[in-house]
C-alpha positions as a printed Julia matrix, in Angstrom:
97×3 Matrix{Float64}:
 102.16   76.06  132.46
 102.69   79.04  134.25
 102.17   82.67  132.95
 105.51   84.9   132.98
 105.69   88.89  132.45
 108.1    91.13  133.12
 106.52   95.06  133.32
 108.08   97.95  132.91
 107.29  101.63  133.61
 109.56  104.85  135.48
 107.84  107.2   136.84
 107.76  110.97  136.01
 109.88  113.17  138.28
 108.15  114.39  141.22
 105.8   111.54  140.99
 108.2   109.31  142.86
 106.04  108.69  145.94
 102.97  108.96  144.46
 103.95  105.84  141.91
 105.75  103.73  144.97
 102.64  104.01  147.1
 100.5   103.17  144.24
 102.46  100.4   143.03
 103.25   98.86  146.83
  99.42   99.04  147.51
  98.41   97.12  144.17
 101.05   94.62  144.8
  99.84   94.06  148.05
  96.0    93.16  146.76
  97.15   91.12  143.84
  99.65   88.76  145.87
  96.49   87.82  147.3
  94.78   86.73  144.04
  94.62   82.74  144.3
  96.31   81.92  140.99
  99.6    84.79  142.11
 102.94   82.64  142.36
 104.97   86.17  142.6
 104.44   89.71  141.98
 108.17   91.26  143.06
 108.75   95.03  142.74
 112.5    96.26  141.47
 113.88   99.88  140.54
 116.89  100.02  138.78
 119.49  100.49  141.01
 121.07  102.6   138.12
 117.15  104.76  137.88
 115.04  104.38  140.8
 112.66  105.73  138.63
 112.25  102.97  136.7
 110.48   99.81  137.84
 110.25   96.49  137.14
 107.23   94.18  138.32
 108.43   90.44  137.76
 104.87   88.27  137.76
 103.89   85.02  137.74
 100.72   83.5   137.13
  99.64   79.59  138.06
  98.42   79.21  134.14
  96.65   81.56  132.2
  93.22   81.21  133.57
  94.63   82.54  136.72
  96.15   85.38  134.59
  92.91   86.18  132.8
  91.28   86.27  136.43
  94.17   88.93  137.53
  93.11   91.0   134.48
  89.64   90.9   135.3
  90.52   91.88  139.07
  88.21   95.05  139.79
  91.27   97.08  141.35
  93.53   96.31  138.02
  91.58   99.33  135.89
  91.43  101.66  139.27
  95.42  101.12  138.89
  96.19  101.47  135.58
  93.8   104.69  135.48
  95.59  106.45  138.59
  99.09  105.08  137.31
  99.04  106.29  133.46
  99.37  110.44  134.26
 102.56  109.03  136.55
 104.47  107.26  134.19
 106.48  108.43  131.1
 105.35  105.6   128.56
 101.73  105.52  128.07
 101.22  102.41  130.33
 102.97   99.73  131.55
 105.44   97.62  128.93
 104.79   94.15  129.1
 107.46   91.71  128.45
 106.1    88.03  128.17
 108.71   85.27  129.36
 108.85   81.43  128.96
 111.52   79.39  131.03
 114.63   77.92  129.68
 114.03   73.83  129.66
């Protein structure tokens, strides 16, 4: 079954470009993981400071293996000082059968 998330994070004003070239470089590496089905980056059309990274995972072994990816703590360390939540909220999703 495939692994779902939905993350959420906006970044602090002034950090704008800083976050978007951060977040465009990481989604570049893990879209090349072998178990990554998606990893699409939104911003609110409402708040383009707020983004939302829709992911999907082959299973959850392929998810463990993203979280174990050596760029994933890089990220997260150079992202948290950007961001107004403390990191990244993670909403897990399951489809509709």
């Amino acid at each position: 079954m495939h692994k779902t998330l939905l993350a959420e994070f906006t970044a602090r004003e002034g950090a704008e470009a800083a976050v978007a070239r951060l977040i465009l470089d990481y989604a570049r590496k893990v879209r090349e993981e072998d178990g990554n089905l998606a990893f699409d980056v939104y911003t609110k059309a409402s708040n383009p400071r707020a983004y939302w990274i829709f992911e999907a995972y082959r299973d959850e072994d392929a998810f463990q293996a993203h979280l174990k990816a050596p760029y994933g703590a890089p990220f997260n360390t150079a992202l948290a000082p950007l961001i107004e939540e403390e990191a990244s909220v993670l909403t897990f999703l399951e489809a509709c059968q």
